[in-house]
PDB file with one MODEL, atoms N, CA, C and O in Angstrom:
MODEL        1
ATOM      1  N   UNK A   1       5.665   5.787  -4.683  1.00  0.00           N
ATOM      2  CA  UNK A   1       5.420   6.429  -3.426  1.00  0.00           C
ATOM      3  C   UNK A   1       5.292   5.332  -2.371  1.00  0.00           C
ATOM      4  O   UNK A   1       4.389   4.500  -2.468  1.00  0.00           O
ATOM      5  N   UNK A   2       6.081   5.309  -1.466  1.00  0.00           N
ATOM      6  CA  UNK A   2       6.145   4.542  -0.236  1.00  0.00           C
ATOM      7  C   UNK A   2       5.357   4.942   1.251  1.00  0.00           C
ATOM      8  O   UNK A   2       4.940   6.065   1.535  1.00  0.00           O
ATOM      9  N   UNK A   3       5.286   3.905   1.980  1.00  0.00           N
ATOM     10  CA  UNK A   3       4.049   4.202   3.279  1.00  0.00           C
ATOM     11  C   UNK A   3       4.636   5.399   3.684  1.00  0.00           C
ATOM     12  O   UNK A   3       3.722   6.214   3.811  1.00  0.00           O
ATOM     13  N   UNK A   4       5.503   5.810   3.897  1.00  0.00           N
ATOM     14  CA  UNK A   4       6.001   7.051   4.207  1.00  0.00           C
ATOM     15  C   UNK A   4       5.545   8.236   3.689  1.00  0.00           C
ATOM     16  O   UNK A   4       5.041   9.185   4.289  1.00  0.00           O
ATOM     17  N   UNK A   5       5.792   8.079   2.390  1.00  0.00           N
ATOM     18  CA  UNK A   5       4.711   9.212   1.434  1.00  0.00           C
ATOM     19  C   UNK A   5       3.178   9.296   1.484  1.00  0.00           C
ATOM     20  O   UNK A   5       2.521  10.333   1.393  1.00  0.00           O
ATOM     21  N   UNK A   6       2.852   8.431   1.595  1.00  0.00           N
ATOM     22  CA  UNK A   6       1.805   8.319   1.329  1.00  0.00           C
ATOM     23  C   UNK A   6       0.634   9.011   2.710  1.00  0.00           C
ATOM     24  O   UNK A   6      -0.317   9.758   2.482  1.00  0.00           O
ATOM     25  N   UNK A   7       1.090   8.465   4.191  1.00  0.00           N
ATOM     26  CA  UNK A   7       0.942   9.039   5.247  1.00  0.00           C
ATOM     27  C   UNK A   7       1.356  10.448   5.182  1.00  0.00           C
ATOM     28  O   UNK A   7       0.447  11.276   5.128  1.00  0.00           O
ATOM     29  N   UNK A   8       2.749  10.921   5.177  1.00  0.00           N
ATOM     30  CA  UNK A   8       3.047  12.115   4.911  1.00  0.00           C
ATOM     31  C   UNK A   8       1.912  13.311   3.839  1.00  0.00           C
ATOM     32  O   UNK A   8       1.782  14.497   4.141  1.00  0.00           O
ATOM     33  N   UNK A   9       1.400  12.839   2.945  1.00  0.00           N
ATOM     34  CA  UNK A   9       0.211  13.455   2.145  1.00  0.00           C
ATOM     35  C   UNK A   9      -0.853  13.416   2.630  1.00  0.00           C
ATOM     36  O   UNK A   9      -1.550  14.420   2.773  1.00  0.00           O
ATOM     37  N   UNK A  10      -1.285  11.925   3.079  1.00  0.00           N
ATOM     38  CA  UNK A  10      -2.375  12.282   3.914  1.00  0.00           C
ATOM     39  C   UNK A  10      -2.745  13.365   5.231  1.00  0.00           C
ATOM     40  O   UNK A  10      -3.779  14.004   5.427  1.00  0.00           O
ATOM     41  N   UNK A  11      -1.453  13.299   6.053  1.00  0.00           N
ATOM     42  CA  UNK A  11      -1.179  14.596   7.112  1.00  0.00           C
ATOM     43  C   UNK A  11      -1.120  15.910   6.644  1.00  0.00           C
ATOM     44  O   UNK A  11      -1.418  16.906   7.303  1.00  0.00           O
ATOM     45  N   UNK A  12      -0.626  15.882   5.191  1.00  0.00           N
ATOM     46  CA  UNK A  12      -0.696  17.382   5.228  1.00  0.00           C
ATOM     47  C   UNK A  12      -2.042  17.713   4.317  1.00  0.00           C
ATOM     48  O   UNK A  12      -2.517  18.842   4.197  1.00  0.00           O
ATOM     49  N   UNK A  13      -2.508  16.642   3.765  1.00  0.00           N
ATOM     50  CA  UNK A  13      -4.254  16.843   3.662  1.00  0.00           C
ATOM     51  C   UNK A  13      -5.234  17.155   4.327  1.00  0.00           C
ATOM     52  O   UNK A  13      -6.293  17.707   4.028  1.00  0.00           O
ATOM     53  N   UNK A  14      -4.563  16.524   5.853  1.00  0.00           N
ATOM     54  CA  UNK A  14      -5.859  16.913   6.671  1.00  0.00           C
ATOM     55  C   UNK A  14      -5.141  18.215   7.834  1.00  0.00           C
ATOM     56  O   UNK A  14      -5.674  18.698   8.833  1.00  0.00           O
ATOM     57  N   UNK A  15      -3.933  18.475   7.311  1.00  0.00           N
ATOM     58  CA  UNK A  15      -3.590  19.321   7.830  1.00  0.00           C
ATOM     59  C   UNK A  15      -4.220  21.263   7.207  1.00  0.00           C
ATOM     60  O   UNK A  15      -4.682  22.192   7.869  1.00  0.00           O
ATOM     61  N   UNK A  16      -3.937  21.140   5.802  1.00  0.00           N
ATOM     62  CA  UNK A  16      -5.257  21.517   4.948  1.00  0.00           C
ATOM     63  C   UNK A  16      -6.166  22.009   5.123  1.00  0.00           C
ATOM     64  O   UNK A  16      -6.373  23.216   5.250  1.00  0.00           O
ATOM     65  N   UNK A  17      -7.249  20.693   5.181  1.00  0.00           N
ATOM     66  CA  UNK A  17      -8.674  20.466   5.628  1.00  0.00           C
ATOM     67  C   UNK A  17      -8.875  21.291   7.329  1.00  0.00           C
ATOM     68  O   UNK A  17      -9.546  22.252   7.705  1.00  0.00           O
ATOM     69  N   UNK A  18      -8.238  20.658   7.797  1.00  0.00           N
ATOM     70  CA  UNK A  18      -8.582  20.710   9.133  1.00  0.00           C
ATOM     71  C   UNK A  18      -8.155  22.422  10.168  1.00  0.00           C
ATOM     72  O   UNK A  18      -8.959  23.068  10.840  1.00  0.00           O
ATOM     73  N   UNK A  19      -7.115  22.637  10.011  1.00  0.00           N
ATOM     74  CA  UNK A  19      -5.968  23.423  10.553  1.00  0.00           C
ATOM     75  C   UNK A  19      -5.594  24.500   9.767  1.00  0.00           C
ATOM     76  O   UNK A  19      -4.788  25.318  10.209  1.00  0.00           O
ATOM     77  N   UNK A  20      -5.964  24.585   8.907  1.00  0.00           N
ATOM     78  CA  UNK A  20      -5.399  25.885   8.220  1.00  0.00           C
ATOM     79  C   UNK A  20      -6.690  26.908   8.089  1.00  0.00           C
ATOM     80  O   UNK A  20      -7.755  26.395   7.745  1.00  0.00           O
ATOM     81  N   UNK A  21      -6.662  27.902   8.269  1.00  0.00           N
ATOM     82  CA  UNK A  21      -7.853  29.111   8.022  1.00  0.00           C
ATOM     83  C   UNK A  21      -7.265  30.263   7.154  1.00  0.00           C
ATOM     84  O   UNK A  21      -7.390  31.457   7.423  1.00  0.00           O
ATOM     85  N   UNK A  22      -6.546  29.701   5.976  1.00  0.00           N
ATOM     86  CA  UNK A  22      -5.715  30.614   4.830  1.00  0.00           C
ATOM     87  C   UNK A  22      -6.869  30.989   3.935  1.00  0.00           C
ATOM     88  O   UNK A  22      -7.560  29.998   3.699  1.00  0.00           O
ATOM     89  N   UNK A  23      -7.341  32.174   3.317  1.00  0.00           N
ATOM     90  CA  UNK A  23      -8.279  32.077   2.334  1.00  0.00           C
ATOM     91  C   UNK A  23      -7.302  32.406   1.800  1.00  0.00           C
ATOM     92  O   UNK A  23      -6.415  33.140   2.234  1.00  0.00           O
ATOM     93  N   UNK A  24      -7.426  31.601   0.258  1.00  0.00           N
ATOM     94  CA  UNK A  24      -6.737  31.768  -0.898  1.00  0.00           C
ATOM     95  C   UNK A  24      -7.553  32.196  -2.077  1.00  0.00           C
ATOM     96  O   UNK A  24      -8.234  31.223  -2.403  1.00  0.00           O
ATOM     97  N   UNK A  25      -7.858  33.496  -3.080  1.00  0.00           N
ATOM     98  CA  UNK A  25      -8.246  33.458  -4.028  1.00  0.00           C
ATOM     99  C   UNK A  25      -8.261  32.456  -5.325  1.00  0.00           C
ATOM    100  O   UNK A  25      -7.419  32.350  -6.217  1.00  0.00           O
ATOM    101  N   UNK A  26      -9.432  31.793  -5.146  1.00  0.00           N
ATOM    102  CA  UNK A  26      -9.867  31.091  -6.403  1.00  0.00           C
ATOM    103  C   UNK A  26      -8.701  29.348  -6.107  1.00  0.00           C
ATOM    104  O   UNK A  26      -8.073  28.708  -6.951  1.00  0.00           O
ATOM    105  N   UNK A  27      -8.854  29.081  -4.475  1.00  0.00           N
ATOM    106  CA  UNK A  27      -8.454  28.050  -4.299  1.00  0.00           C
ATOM    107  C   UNK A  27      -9.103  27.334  -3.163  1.00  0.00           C
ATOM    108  O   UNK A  27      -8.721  27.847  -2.111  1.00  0.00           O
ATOM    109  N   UNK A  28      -9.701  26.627  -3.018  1.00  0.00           N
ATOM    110  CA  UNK A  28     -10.263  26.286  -1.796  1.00  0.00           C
ATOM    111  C   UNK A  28      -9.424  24.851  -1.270  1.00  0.00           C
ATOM    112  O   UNK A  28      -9.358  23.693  -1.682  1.00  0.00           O
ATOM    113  N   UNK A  29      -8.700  25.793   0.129  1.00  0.00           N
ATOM    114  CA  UNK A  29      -7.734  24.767   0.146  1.00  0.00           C
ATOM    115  C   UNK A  29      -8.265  23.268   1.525  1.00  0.00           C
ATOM    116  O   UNK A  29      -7.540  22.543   2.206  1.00  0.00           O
ATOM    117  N   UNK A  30      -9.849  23.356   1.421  1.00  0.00           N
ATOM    118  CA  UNK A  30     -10.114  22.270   2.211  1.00  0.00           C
ATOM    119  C   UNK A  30     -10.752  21.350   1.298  1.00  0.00           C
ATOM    120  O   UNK A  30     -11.259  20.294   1.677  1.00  0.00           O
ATOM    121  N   UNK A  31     -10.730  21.737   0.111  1.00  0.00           N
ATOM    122  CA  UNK A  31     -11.114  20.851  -1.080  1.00  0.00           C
ATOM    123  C   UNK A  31      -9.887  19.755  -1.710  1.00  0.00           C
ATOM    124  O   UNK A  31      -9.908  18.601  -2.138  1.00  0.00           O
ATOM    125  N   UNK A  32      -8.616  21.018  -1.466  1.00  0.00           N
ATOM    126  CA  UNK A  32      -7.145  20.593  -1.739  1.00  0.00           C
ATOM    127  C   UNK A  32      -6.741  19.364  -1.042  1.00  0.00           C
ATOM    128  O   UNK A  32      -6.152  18.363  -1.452  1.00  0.00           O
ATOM    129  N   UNK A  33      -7.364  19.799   0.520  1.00  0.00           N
ATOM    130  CA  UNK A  33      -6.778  18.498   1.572  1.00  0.00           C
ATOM    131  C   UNK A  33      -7.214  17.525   1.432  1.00  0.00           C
ATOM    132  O   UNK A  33      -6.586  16.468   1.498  1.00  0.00           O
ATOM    133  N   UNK A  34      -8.392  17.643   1.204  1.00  0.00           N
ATOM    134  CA  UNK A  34      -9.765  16.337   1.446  1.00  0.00           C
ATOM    135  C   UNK A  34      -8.927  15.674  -0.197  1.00  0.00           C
ATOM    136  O   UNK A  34      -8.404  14.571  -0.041  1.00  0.00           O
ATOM    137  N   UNK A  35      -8.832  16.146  -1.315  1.00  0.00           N
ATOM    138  CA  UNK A  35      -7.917  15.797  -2.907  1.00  0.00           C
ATOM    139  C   UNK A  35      -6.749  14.756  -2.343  1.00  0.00           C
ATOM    140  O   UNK A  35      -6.691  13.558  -2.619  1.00  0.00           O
ATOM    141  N   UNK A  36      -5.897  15.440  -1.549  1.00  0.00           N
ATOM    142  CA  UNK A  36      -4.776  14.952  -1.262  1.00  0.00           C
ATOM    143  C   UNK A  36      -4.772  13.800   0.277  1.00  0.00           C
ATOM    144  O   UNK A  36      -3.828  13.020   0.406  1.00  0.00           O
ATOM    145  N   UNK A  37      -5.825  13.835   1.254  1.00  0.00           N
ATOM    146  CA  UNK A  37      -5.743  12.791   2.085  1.00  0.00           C
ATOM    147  C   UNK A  37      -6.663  11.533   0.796  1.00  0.00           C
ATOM    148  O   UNK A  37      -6.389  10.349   0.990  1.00  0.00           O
ATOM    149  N   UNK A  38      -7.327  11.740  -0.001  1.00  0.00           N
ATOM    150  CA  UNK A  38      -8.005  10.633  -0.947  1.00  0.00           C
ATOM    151  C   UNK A  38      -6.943  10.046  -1.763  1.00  0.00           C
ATOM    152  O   UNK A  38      -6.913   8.906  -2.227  1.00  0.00           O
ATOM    153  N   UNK A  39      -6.227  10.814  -1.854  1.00  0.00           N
ATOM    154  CA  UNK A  39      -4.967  10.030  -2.949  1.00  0.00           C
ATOM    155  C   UNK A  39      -3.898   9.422  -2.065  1.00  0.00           C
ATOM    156  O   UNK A  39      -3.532   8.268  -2.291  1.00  0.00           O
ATOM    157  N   UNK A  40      -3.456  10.014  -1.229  1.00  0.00           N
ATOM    158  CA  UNK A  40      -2.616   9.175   0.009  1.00  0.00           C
ATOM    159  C   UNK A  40      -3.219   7.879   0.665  1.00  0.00           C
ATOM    160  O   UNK A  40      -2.469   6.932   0.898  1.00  0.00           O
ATOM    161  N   UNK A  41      -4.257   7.831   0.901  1.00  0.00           N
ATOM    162  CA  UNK A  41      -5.268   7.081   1.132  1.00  0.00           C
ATOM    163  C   UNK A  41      -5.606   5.343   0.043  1.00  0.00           C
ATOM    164  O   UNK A  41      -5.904   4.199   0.387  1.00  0.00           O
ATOM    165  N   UNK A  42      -5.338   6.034  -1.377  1.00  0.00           N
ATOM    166  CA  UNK A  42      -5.839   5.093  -1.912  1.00  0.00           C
ATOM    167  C   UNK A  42      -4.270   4.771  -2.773  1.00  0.00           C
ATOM    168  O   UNK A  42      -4.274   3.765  -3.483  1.00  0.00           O
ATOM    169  N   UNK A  43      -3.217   5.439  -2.725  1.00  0.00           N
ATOM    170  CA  UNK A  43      -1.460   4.805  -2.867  1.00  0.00           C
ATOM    171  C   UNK A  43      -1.406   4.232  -1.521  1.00  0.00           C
ATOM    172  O   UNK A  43      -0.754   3.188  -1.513  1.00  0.00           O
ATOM    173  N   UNK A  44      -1.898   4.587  -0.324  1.00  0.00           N
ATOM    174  CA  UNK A  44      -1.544   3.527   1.042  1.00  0.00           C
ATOM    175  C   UNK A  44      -2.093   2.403   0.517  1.00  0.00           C
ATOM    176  O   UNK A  44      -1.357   1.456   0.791  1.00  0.00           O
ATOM    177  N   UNK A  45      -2.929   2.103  -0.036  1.00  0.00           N
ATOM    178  CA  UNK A  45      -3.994   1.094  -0.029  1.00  0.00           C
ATOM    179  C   UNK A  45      -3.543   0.343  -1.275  1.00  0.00           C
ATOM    180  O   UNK A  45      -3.851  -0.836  -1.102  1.00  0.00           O
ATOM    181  N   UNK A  46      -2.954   0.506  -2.443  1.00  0.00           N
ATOM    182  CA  UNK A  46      -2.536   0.105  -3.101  1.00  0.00           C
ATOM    183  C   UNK A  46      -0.917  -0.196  -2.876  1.00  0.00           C
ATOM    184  O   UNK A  46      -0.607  -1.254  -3.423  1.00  0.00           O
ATOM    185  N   UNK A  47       0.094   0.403  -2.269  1.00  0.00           N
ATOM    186  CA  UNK A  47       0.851  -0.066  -1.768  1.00  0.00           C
ATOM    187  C   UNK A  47       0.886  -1.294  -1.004  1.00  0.00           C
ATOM    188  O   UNK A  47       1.580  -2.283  -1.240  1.00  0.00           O
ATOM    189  N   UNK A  48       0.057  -1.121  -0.057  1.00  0.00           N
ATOM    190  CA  UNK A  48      -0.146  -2.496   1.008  1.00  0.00           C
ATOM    191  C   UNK A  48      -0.382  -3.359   0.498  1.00  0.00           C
ATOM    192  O   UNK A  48       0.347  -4.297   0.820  1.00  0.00           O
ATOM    193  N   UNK A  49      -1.531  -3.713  -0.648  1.00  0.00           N
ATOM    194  CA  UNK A  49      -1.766  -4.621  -1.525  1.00  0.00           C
ATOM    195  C   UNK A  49      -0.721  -5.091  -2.273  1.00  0.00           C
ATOM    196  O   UNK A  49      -0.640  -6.318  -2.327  1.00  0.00           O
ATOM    197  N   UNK A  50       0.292  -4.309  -3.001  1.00  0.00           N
ATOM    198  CA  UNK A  50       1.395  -5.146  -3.741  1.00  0.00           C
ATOM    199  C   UNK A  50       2.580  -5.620  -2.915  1.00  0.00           C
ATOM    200  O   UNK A  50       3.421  -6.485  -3.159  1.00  0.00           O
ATOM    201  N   UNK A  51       2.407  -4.776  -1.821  1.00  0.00           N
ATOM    202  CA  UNK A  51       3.633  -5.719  -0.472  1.00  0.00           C
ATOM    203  C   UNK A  51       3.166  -6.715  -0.111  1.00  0.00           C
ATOM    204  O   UNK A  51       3.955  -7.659  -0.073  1.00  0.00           O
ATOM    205  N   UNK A  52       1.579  -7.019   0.356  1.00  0.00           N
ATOM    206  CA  UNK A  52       1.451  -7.970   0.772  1.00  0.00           C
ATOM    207  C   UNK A  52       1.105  -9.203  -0.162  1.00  0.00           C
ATOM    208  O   UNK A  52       0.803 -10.274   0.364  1.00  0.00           O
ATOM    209  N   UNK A  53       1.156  -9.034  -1.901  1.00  0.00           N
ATOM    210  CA  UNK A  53       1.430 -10.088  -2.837  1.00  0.00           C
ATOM    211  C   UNK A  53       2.724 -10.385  -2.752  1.00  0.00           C
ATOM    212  O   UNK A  53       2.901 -11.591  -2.928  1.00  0.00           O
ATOM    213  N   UNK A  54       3.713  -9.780  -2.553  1.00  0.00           N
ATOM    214  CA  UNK A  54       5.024  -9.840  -3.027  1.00  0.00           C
ATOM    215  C   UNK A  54       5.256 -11.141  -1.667  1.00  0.00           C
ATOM    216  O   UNK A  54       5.749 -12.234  -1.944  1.00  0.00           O
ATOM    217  N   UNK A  55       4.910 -10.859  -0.558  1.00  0.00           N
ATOM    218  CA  UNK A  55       5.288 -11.323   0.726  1.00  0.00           C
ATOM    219  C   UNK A  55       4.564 -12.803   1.333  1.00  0.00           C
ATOM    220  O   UNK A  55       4.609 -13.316   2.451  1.00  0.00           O
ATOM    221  N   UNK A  56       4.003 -13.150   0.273  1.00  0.00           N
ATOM    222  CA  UNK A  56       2.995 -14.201  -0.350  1.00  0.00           C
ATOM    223  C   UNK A  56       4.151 -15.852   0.200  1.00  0.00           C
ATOM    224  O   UNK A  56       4.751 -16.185  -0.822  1.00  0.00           O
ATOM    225  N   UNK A  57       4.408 -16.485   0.984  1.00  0.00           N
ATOM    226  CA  UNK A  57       5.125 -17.673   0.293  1.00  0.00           C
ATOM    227  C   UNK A  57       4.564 -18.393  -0.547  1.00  0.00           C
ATOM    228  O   UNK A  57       3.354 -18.595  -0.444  1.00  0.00           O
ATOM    229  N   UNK A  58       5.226 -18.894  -1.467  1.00  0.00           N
ATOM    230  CA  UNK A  58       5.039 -20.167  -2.678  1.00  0.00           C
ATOM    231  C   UNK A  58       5.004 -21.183  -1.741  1.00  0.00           C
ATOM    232  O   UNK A  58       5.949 -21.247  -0.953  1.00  0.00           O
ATOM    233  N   UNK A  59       3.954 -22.128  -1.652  1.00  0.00           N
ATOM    234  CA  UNK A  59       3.732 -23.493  -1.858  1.00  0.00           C
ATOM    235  C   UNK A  59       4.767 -24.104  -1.489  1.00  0.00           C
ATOM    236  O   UNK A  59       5.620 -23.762  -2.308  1.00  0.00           O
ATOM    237  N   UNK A  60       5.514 -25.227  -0.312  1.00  0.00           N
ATOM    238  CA  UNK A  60       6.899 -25.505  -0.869  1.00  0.00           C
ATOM    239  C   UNK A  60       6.456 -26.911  -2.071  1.00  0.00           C
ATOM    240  O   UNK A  60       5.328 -27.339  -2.314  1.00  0.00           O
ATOM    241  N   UNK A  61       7.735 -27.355  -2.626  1.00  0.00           N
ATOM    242  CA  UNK A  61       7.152 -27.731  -3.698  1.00  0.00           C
ATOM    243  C   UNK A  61       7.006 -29.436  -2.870  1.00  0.00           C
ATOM    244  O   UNK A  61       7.200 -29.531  -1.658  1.00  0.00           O
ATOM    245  N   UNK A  62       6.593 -30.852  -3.859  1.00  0.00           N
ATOM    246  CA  UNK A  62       6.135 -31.889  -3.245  1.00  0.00           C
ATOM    247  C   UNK A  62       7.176 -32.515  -2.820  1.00  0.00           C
ATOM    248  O   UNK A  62       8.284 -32.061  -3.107  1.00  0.00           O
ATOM    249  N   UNK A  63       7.075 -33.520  -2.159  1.00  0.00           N
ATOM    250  CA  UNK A  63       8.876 -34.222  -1.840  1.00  0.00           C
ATOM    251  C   UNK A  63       8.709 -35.231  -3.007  1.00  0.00           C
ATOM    252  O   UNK A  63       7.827 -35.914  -3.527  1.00  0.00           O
ATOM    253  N   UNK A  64      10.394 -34.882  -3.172  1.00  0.00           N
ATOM    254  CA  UNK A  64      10.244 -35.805  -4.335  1.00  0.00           C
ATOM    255  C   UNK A  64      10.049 -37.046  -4.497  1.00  0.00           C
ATOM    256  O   UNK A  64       9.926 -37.702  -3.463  1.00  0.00           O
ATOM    257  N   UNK A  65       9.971 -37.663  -5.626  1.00  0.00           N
ATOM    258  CA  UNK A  65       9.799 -39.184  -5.550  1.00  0.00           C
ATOM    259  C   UNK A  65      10.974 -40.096  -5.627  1.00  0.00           C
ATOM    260  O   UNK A  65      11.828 -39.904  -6.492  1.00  0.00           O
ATOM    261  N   UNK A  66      11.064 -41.008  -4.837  1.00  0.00           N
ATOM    262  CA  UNK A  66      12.001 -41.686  -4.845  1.00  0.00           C
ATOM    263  C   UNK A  66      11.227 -42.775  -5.625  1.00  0.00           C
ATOM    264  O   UNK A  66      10.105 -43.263  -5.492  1.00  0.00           O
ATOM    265  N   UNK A  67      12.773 -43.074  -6.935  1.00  0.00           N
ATOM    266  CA  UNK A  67      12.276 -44.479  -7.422  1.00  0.00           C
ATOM    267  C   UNK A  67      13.141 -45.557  -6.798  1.00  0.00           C
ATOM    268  O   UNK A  67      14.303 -45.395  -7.171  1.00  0.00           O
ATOM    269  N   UNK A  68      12.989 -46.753  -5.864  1.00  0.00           N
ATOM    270  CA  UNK A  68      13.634 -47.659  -5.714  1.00  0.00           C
ATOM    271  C   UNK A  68      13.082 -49.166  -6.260  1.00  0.00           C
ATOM    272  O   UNK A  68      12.042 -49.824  -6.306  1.00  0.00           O
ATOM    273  N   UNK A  69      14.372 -49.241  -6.603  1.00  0.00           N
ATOM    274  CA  UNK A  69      14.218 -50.806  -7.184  1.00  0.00           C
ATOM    275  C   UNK A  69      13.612 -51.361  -6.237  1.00  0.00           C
ATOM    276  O   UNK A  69      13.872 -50.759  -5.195  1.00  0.00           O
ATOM    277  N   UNK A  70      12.706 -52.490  -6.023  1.00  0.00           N
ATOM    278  CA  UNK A  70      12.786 -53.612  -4.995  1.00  0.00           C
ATOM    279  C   UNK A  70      13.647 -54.874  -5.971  1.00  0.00           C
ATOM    280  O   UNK A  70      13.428 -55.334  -7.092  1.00  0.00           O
ATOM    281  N   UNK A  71      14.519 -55.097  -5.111  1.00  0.00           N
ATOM    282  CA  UNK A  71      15.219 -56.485  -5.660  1.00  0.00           C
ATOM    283  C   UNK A  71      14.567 -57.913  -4.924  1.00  0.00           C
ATOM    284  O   UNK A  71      14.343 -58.084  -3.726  1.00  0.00           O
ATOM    285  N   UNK A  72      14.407 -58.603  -5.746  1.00  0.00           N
ATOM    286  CA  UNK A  72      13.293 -59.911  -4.585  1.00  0.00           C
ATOM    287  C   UNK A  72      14.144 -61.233  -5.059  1.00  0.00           C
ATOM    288  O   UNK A  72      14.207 -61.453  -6.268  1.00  0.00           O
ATOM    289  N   UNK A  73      14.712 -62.000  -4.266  1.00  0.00           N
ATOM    290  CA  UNK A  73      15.650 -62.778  -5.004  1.00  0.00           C
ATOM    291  C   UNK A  73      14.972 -64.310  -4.307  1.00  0.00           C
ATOM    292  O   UNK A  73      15.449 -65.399  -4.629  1.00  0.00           O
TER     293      UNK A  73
ENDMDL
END
């Protein structure tokens, strides 16, 4: 699930929660939203975390060593 999804669930969680006045038998759907903005919420949050490892630069590496002779005559 991508930031896209993940926002997208959260909106219609609190869309849900917030905005809807549906009674549903034997469903309480502001329990549903508040379910579904917590899980969008915590895939945003875990998403961001593995993009922003991935996006990490490496170290560049040391310069190398030059071996030169000294010639001393």
């Amino acid at each position: 699930m991508g930031i896209g999804g993940c926002i997208g669930l959260m909106a219609v969680g609190a869309i849900l929660t917030f905005a809807v006045d549906w009674h549903v038998k034997g469903v309480n759907l502001a329990l549903v939203g508040l379910i579904m903005m917590g899980v969008g919420a915590i895939g945003l949050a875990a998403y961001v975390s593995i993009f922003k490892r991935r996006r990490v630069q490496p170290p560049s590496p040391a310069a190398p060593v030059v071996d030169v002779e000294e010639h001393r005559f």
